[in-house]
C-alpha positions as CSV (number, residue, x, y, z in Angstrom):
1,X,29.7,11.0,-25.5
2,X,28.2,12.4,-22.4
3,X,29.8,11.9,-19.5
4,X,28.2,10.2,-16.3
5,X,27.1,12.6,-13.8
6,X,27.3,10.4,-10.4
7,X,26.3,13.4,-7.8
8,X,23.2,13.6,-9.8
9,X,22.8,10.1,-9.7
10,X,23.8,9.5,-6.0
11,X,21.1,12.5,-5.1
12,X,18.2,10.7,-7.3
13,X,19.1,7.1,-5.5
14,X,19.1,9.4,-2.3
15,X,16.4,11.1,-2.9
16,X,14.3,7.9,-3.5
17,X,15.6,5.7,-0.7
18,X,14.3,8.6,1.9
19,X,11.3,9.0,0.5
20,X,10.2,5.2,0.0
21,X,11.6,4.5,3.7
22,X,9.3,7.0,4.8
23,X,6.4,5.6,2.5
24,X,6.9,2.0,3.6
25,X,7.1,3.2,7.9
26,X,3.8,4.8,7.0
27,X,1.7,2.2,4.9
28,X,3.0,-0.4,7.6
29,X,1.6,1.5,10.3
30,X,-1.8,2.5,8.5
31,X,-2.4,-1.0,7.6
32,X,-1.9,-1.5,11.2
33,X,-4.4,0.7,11.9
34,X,-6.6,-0.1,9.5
35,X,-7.0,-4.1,10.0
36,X,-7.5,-3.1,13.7
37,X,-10.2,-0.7,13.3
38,X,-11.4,-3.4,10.9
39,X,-11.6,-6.7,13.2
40,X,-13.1,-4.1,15.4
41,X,-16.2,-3.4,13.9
42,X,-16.5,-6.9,12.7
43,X,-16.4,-7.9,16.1
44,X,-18.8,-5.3,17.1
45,X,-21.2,-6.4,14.1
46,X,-20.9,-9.9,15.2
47,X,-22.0,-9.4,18.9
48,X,-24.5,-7.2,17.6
49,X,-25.6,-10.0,15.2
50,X,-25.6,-12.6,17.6
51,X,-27.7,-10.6,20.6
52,X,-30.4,-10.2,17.7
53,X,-30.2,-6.1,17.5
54,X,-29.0,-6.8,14.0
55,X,-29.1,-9.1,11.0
56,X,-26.0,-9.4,8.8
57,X,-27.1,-10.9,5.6
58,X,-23.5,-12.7,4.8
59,X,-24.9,-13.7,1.4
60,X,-24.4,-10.1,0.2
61,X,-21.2,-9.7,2.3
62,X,-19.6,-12.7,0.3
63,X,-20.6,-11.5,-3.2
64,X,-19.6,-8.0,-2.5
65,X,-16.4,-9.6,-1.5
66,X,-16.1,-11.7,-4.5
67,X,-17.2,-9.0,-7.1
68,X,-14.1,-6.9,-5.1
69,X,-11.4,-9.5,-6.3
70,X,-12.8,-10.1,-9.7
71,X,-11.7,-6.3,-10.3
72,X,-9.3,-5.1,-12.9
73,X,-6.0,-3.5,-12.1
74,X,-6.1,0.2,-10.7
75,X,-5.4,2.7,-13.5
76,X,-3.3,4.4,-10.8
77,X,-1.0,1.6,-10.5
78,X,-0.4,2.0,-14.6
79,X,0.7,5.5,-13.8
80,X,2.8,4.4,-10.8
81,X,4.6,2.1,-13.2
82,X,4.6,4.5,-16.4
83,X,6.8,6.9,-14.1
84,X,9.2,4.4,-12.4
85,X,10.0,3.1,-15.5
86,X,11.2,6.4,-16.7
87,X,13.1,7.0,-13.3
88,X,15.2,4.2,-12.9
89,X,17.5,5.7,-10.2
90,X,14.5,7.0,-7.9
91,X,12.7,4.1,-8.4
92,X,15.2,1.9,-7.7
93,X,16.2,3.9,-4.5
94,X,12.6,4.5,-4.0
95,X,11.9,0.5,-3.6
96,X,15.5,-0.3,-1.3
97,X,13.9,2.3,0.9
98,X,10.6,1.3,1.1
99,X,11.4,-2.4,1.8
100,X,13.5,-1.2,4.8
101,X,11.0,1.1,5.9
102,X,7.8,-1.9,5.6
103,X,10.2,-3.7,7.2
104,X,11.7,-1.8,10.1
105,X,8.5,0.3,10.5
């Protein structure tokens, strides 16, 4: 019978709470970024749209929109999943962390 090895395990629950903390403070602040640099040039587009410099043909916008949620899953999300499920300690680590991180970030 093998004996449990618990400084392993404390370092891979560690190891996974640093890293997803770190993850989750960065994703939080680029999706920060990102929806501002977003509304941004939506605004811009707008005003440009509405002082007649441009025409913004919203028909196209919406089905490009549409055809964007209709998509299938990511294969890169099946990978993600494949290797947590193999890792339970850094994954579960991993998520703790990046919770707090999302959350405090």
């Amino acid at each position: 019978m093998n004996s449990f090895d618990f400084p392993l395990f404390a370092g891979q629950v560690g190891l996974g709470a640093l890293l997803g903390a770190a993850v989750g403070y960065t994703v939080k602040k680029t999706l920060k970024l990102g929806l501002i640099l977003i509304a941004v040039i939506l605004a811009l587009l707008i005003g440009l749209g509405k002082l007649g410099i441009i025409t913004i043909h919203w028909e196209s916008v919406e089905a490009l929109y549409e055809n964007t949620l209709q998509g299938s899953p990511s294969s890169w999300l099946e990978g993600i999943m494949a290797w947590f499920s193999t890792s339970i300690a850094v994954a579960g680590g991993f998520t703790g962390g990046f919770l707090l991180g999302f959350r405090y970030g």
